[in-house]
PDB file with one MODEL, atoms N, CA, C and O in Angstrom:
MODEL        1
ATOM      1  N   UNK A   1     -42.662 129.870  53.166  1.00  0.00           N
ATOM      2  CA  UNK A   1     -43.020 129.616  54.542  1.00  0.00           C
ATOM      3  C   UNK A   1     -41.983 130.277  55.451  1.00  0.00           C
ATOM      4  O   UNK A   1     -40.805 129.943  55.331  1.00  0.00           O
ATOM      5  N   UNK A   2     -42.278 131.025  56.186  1.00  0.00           N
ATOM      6  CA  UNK A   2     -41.376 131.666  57.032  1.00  0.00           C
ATOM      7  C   UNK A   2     -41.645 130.554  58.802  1.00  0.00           C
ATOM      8  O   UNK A   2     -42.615 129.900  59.185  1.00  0.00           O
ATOM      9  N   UNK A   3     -40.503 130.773  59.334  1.00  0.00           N
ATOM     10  CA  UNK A   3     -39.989 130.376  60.458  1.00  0.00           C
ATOM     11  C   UNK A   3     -40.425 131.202  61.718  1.00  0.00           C
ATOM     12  O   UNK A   3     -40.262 132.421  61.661  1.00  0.00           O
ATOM     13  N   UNK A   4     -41.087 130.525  63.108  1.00  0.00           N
ATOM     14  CA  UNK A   4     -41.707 131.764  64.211  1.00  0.00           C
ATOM     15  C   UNK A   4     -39.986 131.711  64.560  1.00  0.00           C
ATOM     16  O   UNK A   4     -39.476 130.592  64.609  1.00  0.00           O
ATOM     17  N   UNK A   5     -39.310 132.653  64.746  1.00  0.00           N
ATOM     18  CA  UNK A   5     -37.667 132.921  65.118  1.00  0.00           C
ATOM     19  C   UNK A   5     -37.808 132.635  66.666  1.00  0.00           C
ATOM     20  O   UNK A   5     -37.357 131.525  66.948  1.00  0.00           O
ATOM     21  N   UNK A   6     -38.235 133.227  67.577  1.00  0.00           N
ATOM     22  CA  UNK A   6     -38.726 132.640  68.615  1.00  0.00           C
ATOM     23  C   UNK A   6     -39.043 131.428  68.795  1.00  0.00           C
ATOM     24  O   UNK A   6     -38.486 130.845  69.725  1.00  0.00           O
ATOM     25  N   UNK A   7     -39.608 131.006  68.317  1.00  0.00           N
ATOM     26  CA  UNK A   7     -40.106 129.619  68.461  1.00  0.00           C
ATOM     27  C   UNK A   7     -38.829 128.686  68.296  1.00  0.00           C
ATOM     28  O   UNK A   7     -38.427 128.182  69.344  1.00  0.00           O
ATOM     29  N   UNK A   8     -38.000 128.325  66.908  1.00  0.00           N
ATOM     30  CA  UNK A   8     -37.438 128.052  66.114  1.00  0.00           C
ATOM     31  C   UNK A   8     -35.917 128.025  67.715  1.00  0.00           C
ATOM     32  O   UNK A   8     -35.205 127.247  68.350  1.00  0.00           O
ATOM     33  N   UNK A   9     -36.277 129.579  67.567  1.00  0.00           N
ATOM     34  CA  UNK A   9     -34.626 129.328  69.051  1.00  0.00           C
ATOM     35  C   UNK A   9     -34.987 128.842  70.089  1.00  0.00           C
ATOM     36  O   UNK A   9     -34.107 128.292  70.751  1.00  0.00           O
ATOM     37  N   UNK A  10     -36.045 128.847  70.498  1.00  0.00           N
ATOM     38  CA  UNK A  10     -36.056 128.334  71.881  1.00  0.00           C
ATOM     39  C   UNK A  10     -35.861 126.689  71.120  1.00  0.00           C
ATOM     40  O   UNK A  10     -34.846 126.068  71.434  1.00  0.00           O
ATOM     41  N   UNK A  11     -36.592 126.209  70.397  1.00  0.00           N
ATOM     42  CA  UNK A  11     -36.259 124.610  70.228  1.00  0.00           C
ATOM     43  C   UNK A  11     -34.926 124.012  70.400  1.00  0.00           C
ATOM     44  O   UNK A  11     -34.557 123.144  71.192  1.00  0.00           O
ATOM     45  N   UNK A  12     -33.982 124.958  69.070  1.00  0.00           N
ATOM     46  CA  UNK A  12     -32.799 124.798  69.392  1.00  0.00           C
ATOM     47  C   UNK A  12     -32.306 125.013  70.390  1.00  0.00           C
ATOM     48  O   UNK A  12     -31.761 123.952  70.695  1.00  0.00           O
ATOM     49  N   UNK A  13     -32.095 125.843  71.272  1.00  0.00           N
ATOM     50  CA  UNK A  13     -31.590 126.022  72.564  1.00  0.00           C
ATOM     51  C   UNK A  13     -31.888 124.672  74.130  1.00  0.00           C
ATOM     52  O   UNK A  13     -31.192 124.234  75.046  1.00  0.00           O
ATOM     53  N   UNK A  14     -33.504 124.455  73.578  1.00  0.00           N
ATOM     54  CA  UNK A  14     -33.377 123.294  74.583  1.00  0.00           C
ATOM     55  C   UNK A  14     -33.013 121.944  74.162  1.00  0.00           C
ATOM     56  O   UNK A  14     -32.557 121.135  74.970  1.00  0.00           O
ATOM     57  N   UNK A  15     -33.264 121.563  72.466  1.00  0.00           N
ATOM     58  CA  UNK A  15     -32.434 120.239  72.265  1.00  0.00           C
ATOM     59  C   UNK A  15     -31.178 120.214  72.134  1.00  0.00           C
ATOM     60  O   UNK A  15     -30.626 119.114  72.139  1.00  0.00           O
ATOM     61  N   UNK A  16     -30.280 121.597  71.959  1.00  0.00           N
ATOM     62  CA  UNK A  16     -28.771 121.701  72.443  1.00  0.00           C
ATOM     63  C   UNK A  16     -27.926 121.131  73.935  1.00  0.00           C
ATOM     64  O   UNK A  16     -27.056 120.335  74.289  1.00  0.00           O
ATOM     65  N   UNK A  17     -28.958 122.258  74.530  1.00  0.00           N
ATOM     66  CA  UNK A  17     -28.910 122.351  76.028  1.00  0.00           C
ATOM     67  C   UNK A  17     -28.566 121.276  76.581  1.00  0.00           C
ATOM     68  O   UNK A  17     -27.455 120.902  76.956  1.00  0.00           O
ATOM     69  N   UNK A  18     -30.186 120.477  76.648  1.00  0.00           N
ATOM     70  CA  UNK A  18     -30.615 119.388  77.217  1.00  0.00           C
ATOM     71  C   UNK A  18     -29.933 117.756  76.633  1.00  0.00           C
ATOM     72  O   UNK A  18     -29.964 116.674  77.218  1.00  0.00           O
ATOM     73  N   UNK A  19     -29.360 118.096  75.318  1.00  0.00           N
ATOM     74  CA  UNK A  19     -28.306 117.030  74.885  1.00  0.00           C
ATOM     75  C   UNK A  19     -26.784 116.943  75.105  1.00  0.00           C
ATOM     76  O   UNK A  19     -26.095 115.928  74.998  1.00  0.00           O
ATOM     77  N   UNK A  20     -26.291 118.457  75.503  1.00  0.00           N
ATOM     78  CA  UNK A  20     -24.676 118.791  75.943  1.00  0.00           C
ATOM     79  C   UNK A  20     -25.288 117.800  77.525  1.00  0.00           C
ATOM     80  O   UNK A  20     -24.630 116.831  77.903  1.00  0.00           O
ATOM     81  N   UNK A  21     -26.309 118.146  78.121  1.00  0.00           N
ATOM     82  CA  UNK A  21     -26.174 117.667  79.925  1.00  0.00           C
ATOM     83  C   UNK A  21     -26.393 116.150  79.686  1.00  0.00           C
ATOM     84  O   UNK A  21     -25.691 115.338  80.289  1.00  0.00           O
ATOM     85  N   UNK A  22     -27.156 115.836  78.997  1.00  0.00           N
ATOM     86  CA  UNK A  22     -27.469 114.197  78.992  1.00  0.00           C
ATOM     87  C   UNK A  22     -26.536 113.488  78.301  1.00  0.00           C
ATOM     88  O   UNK A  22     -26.857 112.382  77.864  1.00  0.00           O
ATOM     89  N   UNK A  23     -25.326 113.959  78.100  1.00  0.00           N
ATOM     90  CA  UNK A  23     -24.087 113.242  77.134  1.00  0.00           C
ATOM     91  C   UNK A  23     -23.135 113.160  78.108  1.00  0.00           C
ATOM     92  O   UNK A  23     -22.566 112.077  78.252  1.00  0.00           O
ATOM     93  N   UNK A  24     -22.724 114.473  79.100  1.00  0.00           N
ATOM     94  CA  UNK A  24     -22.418 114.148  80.002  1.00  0.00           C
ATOM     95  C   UNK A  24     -22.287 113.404  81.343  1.00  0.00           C
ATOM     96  O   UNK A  24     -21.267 113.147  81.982  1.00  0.00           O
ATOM     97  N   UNK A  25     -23.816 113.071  81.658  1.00  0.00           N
ATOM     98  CA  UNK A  25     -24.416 111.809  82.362  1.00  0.00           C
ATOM     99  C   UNK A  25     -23.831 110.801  81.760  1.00  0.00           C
ATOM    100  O   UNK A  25     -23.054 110.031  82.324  1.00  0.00           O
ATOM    101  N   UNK A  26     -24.170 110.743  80.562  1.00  0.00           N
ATOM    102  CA  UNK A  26     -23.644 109.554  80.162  1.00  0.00           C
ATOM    103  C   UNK A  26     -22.148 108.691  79.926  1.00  0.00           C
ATOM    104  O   UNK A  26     -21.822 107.504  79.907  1.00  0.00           O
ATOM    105  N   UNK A  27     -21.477 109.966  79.768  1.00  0.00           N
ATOM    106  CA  UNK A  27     -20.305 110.075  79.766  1.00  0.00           C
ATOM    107  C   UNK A  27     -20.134 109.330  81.231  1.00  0.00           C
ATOM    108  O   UNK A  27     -19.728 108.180  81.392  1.00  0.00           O
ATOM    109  N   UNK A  28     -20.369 109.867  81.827  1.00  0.00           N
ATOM    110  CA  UNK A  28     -20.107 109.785  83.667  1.00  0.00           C
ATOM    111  C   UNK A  28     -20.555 108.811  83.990  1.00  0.00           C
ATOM    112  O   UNK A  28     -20.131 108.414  85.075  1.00  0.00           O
ATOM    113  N   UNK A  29     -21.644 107.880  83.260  1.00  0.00           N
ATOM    114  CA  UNK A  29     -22.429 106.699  83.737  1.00  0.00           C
ATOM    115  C   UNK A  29     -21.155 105.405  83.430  1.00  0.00           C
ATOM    116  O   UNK A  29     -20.959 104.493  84.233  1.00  0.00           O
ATOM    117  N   UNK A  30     -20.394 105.563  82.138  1.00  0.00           N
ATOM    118  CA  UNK A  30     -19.718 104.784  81.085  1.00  0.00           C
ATOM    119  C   UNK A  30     -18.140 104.852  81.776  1.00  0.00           C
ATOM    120  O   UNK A  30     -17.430 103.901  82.105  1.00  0.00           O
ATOM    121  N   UNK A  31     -17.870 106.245  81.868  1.00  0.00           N
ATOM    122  CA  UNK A  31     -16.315 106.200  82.290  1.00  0.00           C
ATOM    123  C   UNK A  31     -15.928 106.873  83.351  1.00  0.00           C
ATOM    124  O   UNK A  31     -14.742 107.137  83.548  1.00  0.00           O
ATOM    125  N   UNK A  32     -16.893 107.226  84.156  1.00  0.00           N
ATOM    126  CA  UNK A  32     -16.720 108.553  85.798  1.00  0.00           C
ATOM    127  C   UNK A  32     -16.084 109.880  85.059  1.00  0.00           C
ATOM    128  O   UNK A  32     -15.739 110.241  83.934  1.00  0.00           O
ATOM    129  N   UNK A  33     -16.155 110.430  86.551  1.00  0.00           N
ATOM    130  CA  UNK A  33     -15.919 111.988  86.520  1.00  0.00           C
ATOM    131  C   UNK A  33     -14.253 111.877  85.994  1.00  0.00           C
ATOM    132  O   UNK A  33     -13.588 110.842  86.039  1.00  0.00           O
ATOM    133  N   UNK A  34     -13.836 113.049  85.555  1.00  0.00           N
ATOM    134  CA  UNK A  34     -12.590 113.095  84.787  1.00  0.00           C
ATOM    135  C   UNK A  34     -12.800 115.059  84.790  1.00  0.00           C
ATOM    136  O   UNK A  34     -13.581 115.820  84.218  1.00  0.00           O
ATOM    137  N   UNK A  35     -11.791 115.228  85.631  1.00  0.00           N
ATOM    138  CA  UNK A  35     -11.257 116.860  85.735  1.00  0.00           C
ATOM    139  C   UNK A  35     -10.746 117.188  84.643  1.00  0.00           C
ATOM    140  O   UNK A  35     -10.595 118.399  84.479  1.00  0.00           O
ATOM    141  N   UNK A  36     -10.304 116.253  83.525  1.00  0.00           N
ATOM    142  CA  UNK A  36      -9.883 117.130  82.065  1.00  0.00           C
ATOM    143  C   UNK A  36     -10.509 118.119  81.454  1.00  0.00           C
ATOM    144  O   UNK A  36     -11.678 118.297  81.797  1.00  0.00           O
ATOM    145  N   UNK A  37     -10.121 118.722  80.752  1.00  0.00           N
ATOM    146  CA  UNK A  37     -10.503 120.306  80.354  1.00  0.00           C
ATOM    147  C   UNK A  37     -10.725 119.599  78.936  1.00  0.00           C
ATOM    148  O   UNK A  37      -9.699 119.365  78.297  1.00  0.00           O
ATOM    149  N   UNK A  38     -12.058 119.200  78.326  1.00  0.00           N
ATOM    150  CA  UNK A  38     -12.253 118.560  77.162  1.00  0.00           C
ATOM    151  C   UNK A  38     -12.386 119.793  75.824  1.00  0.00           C
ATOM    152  O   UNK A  38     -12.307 121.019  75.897  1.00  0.00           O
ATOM    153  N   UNK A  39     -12.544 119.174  75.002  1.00  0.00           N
ATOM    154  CA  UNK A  39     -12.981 119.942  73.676  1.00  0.00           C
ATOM    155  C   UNK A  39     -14.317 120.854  73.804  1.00  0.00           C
ATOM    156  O   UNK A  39     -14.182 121.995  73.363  1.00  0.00           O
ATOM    157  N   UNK A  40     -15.307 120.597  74.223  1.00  0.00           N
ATOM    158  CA  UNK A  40     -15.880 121.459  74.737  1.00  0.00           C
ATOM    159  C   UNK A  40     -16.078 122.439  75.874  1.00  0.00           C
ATOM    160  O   UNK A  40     -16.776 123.442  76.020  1.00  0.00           O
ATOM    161  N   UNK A  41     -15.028 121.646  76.784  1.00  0.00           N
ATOM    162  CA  UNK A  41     -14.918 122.354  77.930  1.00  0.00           C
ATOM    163  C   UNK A  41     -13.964 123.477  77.654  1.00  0.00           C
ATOM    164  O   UNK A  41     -13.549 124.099  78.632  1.00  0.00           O
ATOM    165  N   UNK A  42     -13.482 123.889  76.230  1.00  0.00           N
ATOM    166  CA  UNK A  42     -12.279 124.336  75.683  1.00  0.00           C
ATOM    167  C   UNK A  42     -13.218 125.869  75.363  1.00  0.00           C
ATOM    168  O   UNK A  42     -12.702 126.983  75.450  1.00  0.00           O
ATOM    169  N   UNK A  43     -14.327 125.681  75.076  1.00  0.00           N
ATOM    170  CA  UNK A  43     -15.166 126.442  74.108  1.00  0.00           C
ATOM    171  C   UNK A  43     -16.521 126.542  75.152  1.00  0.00           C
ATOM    172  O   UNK A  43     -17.525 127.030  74.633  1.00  0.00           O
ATOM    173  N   UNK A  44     -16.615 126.163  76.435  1.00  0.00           N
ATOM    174  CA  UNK A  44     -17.697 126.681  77.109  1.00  0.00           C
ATOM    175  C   UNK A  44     -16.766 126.632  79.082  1.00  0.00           C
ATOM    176  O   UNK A  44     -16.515 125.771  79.926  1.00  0.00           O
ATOM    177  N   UNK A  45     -16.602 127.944  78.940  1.00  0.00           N
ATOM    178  CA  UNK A  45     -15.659 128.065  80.418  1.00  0.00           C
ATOM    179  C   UNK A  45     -16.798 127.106  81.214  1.00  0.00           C
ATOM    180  O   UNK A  45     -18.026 127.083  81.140  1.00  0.00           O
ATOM    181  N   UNK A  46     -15.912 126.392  81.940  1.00  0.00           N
ATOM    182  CA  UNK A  46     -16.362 125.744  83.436  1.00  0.00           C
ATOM    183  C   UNK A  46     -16.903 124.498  83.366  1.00  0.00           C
ATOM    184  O   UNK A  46     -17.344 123.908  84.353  1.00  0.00           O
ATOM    185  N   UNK A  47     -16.896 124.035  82.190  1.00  0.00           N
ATOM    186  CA  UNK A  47     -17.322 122.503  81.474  1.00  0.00           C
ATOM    187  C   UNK A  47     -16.481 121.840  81.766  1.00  0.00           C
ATOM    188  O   UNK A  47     -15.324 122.140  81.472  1.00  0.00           O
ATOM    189  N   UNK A  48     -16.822 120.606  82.508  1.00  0.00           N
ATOM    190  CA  UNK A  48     -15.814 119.423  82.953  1.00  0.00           C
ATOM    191  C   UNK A  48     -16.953 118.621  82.577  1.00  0.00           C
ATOM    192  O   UNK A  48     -18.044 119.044  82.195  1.00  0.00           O
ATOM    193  N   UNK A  49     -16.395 116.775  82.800  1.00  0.00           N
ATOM    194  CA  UNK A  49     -17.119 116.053  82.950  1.00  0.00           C
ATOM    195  C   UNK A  49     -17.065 115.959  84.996  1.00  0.00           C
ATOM    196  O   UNK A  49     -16.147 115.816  85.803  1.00  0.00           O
ATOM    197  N   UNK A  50     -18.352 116.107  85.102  1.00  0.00           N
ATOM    198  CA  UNK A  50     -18.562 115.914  86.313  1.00  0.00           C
ATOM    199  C   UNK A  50     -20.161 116.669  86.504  1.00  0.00           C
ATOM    200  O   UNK A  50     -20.863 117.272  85.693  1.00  0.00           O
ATOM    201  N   UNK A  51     -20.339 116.366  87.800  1.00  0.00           N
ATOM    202  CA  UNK A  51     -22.312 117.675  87.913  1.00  0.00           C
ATOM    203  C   UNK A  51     -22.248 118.543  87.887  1.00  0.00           C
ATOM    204  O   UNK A  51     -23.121 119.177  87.295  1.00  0.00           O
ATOM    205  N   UNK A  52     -21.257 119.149  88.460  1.00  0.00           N
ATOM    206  CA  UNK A  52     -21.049 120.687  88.584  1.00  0.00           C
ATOM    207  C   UNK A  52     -20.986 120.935  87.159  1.00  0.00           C
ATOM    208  O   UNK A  52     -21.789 121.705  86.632  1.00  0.00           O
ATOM    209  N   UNK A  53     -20.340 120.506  86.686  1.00  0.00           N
ATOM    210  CA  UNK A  53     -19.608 120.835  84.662  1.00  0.00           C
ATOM    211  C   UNK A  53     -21.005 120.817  83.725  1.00  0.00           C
ATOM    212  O   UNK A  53     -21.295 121.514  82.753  1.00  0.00           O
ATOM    213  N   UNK A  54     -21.705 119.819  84.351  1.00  0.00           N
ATOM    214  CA  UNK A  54     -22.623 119.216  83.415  1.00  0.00           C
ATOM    215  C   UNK A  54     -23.766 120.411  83.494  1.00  0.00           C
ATOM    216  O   UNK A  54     -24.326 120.645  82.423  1.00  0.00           O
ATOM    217  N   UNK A  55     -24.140 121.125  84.539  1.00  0.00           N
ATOM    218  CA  UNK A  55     -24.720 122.048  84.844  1.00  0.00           C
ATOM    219  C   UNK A  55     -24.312 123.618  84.187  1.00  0.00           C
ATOM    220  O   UNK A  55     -25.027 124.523  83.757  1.00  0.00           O
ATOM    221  N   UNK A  56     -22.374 123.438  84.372  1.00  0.00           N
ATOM    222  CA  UNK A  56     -22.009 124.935  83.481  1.00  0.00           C
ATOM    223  C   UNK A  56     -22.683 124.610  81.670  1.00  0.00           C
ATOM    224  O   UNK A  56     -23.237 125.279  80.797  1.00  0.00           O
ATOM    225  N   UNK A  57     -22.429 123.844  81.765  1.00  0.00           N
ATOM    226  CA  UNK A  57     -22.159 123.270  79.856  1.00  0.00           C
ATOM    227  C   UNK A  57     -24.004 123.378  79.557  1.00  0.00           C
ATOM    228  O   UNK A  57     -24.447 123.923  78.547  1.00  0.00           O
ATOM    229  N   UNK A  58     -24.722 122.879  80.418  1.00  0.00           N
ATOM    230  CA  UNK A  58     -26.293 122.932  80.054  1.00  0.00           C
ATOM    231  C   UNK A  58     -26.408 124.522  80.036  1.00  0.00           C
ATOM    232  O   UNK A  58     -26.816 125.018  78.986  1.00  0.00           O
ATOM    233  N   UNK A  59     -26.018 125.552  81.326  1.00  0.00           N
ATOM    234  CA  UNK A  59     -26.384 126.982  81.061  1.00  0.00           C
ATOM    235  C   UNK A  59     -25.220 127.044  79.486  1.00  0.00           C
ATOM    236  O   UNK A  59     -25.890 127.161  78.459  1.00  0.00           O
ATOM    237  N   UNK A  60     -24.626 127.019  79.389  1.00  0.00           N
ATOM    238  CA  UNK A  60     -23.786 127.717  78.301  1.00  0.00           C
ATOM    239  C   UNK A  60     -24.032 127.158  76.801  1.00  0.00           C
ATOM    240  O   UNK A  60     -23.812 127.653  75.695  1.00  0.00           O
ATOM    241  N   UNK A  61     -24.649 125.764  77.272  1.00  0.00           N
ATOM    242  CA  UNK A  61     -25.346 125.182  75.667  1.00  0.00           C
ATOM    243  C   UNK A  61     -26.838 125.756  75.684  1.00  0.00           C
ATOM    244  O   UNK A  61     -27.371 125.719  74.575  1.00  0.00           O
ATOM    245  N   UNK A  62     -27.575 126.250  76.657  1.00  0.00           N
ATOM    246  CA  UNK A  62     -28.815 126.791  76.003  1.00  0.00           C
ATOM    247  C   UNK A  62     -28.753 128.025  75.637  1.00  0.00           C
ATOM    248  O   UNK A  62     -29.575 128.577  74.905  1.00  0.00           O
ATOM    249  N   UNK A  63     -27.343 128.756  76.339  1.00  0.00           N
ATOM    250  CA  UNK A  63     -27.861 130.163  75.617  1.00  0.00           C
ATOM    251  C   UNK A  63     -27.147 130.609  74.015  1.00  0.00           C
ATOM    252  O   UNK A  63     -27.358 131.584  73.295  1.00  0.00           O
ATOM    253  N   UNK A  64     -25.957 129.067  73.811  1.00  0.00           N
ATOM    254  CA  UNK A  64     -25.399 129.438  72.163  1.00  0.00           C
ATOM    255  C   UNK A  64     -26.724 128.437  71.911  1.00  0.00           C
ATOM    256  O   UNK A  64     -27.522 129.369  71.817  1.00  0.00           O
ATOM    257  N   UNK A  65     -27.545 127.277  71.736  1.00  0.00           N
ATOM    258  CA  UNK A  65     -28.600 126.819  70.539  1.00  0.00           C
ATOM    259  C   UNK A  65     -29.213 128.263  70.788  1.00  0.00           C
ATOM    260  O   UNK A  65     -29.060 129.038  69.844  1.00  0.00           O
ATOM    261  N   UNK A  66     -29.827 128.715  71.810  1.00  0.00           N
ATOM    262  CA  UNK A  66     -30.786 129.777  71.439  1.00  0.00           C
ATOM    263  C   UNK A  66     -30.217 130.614  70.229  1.00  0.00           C
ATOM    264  O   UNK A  66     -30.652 130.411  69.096  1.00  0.00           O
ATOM    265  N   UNK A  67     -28.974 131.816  70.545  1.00  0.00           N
ATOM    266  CA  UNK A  67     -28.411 132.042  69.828  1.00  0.00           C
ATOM    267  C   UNK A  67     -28.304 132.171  68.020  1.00  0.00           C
ATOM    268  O   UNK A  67     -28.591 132.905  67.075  1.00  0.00           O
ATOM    269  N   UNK A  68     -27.343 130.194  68.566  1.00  0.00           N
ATOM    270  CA  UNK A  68     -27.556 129.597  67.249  1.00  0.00           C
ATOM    271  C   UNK A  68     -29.038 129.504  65.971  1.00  0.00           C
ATOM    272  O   UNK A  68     -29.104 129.866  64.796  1.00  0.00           O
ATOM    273  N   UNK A  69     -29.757 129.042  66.627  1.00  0.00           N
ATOM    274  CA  UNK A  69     -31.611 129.130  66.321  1.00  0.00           C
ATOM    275  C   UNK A  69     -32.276 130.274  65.802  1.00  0.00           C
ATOM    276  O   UNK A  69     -33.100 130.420  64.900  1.00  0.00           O
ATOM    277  N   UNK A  70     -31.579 131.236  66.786  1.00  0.00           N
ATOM    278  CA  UNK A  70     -32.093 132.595  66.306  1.00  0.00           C
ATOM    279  C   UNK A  70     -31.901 132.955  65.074  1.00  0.00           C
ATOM    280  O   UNK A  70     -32.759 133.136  64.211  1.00  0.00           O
ATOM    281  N   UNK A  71     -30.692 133.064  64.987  1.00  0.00           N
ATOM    282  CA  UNK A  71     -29.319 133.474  63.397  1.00  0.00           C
ATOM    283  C   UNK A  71     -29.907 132.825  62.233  1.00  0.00           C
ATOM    284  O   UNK A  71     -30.175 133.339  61.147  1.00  0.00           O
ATOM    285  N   UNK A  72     -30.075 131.591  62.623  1.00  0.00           N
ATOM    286  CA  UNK A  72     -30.771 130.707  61.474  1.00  0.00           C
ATOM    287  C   UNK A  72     -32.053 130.717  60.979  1.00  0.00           C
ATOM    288  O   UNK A  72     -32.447 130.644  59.815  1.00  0.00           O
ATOM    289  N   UNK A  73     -32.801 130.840  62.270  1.00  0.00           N
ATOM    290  CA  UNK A  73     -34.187 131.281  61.684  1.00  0.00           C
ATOM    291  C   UNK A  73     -34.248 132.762  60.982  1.00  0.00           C
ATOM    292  O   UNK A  73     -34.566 132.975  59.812  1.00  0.00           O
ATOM    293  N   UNK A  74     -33.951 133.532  61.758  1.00  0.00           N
ATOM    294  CA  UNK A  74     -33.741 135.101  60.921  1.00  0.00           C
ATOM    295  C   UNK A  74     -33.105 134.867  59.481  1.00  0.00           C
ATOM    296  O   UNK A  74     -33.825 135.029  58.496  1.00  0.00           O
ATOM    297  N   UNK A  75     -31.693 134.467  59.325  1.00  0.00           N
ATOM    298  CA  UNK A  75     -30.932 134.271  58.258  1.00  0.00           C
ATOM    299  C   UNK A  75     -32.430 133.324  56.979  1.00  0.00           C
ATOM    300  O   UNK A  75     -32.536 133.662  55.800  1.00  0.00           O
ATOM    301  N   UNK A  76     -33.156 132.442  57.494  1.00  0.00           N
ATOM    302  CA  UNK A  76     -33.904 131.652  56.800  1.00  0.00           C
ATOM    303  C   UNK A  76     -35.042 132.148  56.210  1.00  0.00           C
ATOM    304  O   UNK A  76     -35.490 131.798  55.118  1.00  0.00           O
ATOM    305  N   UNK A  77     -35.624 133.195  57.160  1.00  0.00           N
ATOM    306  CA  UNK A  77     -36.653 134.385  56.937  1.00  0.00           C
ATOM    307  C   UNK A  77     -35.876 135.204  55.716  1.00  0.00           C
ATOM    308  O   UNK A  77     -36.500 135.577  54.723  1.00  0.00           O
ATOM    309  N   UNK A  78     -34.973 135.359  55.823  1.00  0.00           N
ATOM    310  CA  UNK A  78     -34.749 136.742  54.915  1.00  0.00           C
ATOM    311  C   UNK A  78     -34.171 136.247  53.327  1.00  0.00           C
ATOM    312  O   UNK A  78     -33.995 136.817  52.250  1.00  0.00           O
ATOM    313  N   UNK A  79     -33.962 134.598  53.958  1.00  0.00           N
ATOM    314  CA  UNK A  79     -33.289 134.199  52.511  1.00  0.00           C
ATOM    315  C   UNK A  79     -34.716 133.664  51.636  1.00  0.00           C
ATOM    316  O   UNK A  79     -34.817 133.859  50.424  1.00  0.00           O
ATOM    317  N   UNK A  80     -35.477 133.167  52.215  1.00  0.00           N
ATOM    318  CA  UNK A  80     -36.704 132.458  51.851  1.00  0.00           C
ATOM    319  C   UNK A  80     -37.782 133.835  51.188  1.00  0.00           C
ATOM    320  O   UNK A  80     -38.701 133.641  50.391  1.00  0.00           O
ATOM    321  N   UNK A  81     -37.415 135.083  51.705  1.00  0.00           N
ATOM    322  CA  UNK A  81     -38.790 135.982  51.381  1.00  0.00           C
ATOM    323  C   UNK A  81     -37.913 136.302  50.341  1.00  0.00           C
ATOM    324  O   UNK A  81     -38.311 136.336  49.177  1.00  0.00           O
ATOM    325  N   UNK A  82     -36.617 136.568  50.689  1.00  0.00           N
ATOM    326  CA  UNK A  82     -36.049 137.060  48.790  1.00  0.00           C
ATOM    327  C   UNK A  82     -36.077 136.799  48.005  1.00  0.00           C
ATOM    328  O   UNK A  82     -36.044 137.636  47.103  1.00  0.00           O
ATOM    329  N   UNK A  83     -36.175 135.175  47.666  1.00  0.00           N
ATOM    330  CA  UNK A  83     -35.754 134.397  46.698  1.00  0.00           C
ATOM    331  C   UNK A  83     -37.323 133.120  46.932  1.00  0.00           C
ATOM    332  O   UNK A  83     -37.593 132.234  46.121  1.00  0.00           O
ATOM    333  N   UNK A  84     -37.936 133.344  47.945  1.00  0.00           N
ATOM    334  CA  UNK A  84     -38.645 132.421  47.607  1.00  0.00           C
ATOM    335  C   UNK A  84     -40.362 132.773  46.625  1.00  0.00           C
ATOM    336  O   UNK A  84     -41.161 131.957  46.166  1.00  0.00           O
ATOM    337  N   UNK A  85     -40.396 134.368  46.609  1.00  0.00           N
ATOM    338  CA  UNK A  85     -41.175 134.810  45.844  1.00  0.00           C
ATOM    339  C   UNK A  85     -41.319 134.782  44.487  1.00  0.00           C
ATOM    340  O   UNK A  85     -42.212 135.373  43.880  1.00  0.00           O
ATOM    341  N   UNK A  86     -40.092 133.822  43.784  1.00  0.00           N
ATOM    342  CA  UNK A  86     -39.570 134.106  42.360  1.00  0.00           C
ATOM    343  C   UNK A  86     -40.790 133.230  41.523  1.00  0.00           C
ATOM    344  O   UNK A  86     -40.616 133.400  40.316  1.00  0.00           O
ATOM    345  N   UNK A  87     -41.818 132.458  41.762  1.00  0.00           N
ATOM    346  CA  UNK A  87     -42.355 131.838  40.785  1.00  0.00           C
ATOM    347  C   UNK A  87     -43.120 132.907  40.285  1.00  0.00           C
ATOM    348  O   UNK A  87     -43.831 132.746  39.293  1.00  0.00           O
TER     349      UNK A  87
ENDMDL
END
């Protein structure tokens, strides 16, 4: 069974996306805004906890799941047609 790669990244890209921004809400709902430069904010420039942040981190988490999604689906296509023809 092969993977639509398209398809496959866009999924990843918006349940990435859309889970980096809604963690941050939440974050912000639980303990307020906080100007620290977090672990992810380490690894996606302009990520804070705050709206503004929550907004960099949603553009910068949909375009690594896409990315990410892509690699994997391709990588999954090519491992699956090589090896999955063997019966």
């Amino acid at each position: 069974m092969k993977l639509n790669i398209k398809a496959f990244a866009l999924t990843c890209s918006l349940i990435w996306g859309f889970g980096v921004f809604a963690l941050t809400w939440w974050i912000m709902a639980f303990e307020g805004q906080t100007g620290q430069v977090t672990m992810v904010g380490k690894i996606y420039r302009g990520f804070s906890i705050t709206p503004l942040g929550s907004l960099i981190g949603l553009g910068w988490a949909l375009a690594d799941g896409f990315v990410g999604g892509l690699i994997f689906a391709w990588l999954y296509n090519v491992i699956s047609g090589r090896w999955g023809n063997s019966k």
